[in-house]
N, C-alpha and C positions, 0 to 999 in steps of 0.2 A: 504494500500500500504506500503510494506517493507523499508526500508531507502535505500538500493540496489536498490528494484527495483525506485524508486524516480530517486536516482541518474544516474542510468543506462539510464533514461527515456521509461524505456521501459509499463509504466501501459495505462490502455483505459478507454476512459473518454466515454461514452456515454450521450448523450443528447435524450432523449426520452419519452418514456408513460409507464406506468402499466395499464395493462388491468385485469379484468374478465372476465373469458373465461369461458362459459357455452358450454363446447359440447355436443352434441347428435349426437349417433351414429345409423342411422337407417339403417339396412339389406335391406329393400324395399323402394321403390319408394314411394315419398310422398305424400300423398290420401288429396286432397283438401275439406276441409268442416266438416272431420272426425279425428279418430286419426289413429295415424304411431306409433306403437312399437318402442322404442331406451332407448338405455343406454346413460344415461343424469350425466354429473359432472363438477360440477365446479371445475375451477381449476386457478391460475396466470397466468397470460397472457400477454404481451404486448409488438409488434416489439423489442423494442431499451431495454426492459427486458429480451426477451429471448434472444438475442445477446450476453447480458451482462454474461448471464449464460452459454451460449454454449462457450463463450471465455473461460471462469475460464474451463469449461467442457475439453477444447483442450490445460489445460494448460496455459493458461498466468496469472498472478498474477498483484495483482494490479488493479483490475475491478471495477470502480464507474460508480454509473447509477445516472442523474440528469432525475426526473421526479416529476408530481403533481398528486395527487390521493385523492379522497374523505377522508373524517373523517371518515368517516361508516367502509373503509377496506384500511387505511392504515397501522395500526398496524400491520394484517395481510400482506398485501404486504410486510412491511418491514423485516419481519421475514420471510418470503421466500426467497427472492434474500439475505439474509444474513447467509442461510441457503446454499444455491447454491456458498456462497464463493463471491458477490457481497456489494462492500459498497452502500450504499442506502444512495441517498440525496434526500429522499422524500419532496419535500415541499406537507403540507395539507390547502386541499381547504376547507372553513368554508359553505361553499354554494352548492357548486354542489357534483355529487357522481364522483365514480371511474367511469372511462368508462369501458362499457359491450358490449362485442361482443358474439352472440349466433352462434356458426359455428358447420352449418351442415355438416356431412360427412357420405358422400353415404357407399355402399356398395366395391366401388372399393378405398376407402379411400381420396378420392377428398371432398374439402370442400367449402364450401359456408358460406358466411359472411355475419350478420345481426349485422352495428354497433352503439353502441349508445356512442360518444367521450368523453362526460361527461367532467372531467377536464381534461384532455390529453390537448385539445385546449387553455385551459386556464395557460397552462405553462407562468410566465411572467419574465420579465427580470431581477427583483431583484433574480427570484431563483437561476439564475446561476450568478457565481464570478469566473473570472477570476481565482483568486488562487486554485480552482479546477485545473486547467491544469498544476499545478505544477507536475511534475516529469510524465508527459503525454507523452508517445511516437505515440500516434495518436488518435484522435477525430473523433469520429461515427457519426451521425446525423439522426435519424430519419425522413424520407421525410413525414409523416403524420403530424408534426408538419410545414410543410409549408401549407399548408391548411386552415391555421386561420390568424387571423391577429396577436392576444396578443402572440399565440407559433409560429408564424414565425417572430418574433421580437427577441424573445429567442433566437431561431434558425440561424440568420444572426448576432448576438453578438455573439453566442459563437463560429460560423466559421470563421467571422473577428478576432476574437482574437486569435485563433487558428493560422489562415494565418499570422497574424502580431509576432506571436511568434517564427514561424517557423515549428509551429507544424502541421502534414498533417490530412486532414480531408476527411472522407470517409460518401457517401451519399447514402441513401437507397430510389428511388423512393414510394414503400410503399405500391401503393395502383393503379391500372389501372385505374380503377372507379375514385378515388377522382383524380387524376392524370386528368385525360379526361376532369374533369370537370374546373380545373385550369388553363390548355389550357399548353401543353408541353414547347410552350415558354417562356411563366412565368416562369415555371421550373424551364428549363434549365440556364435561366437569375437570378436566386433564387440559384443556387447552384453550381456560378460561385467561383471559386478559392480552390474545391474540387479538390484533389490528385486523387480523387478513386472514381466511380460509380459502384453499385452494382445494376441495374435490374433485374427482371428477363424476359423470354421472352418477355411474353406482352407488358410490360412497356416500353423492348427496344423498341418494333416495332412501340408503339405510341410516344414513341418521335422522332422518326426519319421519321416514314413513311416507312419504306423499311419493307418487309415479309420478311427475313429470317434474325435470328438471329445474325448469322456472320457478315452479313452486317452492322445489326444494331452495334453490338458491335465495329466493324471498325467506322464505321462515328463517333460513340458517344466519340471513342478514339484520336479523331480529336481538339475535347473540354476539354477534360478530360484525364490526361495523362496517367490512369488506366483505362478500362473498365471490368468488370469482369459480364458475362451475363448469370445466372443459367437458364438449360435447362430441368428441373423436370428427369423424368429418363434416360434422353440422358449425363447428366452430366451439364460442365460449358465449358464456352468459356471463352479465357481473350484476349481482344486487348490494344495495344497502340502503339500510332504514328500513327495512321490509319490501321494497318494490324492487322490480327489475329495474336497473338505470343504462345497461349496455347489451346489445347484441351483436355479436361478430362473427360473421362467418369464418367459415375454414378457406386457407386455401388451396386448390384441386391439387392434387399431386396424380399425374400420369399413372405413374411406375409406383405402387411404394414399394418398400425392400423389407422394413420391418419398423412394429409400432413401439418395439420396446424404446423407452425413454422420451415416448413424443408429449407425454404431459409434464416429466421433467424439463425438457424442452421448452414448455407451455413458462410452465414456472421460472425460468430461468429469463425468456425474455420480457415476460409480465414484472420481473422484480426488478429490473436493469432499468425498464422505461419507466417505472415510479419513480427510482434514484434518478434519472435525468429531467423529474418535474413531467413526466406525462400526467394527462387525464386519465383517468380506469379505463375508457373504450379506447384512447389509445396504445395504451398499453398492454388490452387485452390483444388487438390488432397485432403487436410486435409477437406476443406469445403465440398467436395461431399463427406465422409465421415462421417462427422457431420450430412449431413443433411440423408445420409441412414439413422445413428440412428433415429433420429427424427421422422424418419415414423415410428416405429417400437413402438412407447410409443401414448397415450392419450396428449395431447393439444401439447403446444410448446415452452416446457420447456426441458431440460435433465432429465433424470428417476429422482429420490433421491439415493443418496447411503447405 
């Protein structure tokens, strides 16, 4: 982070995970008992990293990522996101590995998640300091890391000190699945004194109950003074105060290649354009932008340049 951008307060702090991301790309249907043809690669991975990367990607400077990552591939982790233009506050775990998620994705580029959390869960509260949020213009949160006990400890320090700094904090449900399993009231009672909530459909509709997205993005903006609710290729909605105040389309993408990380994506240019003074519709505009790219490459990272 530049001494400008410090003082400006304009840099993003993310608090989140580094994944390994093993994709497999299969053209057909998946034959149970035998094998499936695909293109298989490993690649960096992980919600509140590729955030970190699609931010710097849409322009904002100043992008620290606080996460934990096995000894086996932190090295490499950290020479990725510091390749992508990301400061890396890796703490390494002497015990467990990096977490690995195997995401398959079909033929229409739709993916499916096989995860193993590995140290992600085990983010703990010495890793983050306070003095991290110096010259922070706003704090991200990974909602995967509410899920556990040791990172949602992390996770409620570094949004309390956030809120008590003045600094706003923006929450990413994460996961519908581990979301379902937490019970949405916990949640929602978990990621009280956030500025900003980014679901996407799903996630709205299970916290709130309501089928349609708009709805849900109203109600959610009833607790949350942003709601910003990705709609995969319909675009994004934004509410607050209780009403819808933005709708954005998607932009067409030809080809995609694969969806993993295109709401990271979403996220990553949605948080960039608030730090540079946008409006929510246009900022929602820059994140459906983002996350077009994102289909458009393997996992769910920005290309390399």
């Amino acid at each position: 982070m530049t001494d400008a951008d410090a003082a400006a307060g304009r840099g993003l702090l993310v608090v989140g995970e580094v994944v390994t991301d093993v994709v497999a790309r299969h053209g057909s249907p998946l034959v149970h008992g035998t094998d499936t043809t695909a293109h298989i690669l490993s690649v960096p991975g992980g919600a509140g990293a590729n955030v970190a990367c699609w931010a710097v990607r849409s322009g904002c400077r100043g992008v620290a990522l606080v996460a934990r990552a096995g000894a086996e591939s932190a090295d490499w982790h950290r020479e990725a996101l510091e390749r992508a233009g990301v400061r890396a506050l890796l703490a390494v775990d002497p015990e467990v590995a990096t977490a690995t998620v195997i995401a398959l994705v079909d033929a229409a580029a739709e993916r499916t998640f096989l995860t193993d959390s590995g140290a992600v869960l085990r983010l703990a509260t010495e890793d983050f300091a306070p003095s991290m949020l110096d010259g922070v213009g706003r704090l991200h949160l990974s909602g995967y890391l509410l899920f556990a006990a040791a990172s949602r400890s992390t996770a409620l320090l570094a949004l309390r000190t956030a809120v008590e700094r003045g600094v706003p904090v923006s929450v990413d449900p994460a996961s519908a699945g581990f979301l379902a399993e937490l019970g949405p009231k916990r949640f929602l009672g978990l990621a009280e004194g956030a500025e900003l909530l980014l679901p996407n459909a799903d996630e709205a509709r299970l916290l709130t109950g309501l089928p349609e997205p708009e709805e849900a993005a109203a109600e959610l903006s009833r607790t949350f003074p942003r709601v910003a609710v990705t709609l995969g290729e319909r675009g994004a909605v934004v509410a607050a105060g209780g009403v819808v105040t933005a709708r954005v389309r998607a932009r067409p993408v030809p080809h995609p290649v694969d969806s993993t990380g295109a709401g990271d994506a979403f996220t990553g240019g949605f948080l960039a354009a608030l730090l540079a003074g946008a409006d929510d519709e246009a900022a929602a505009a820059e994140g459906c932008r983002a996350g077009a790219e994102a289909v458009t490459t393997v996992g769910g990272r920005p290309p390399r340049p």
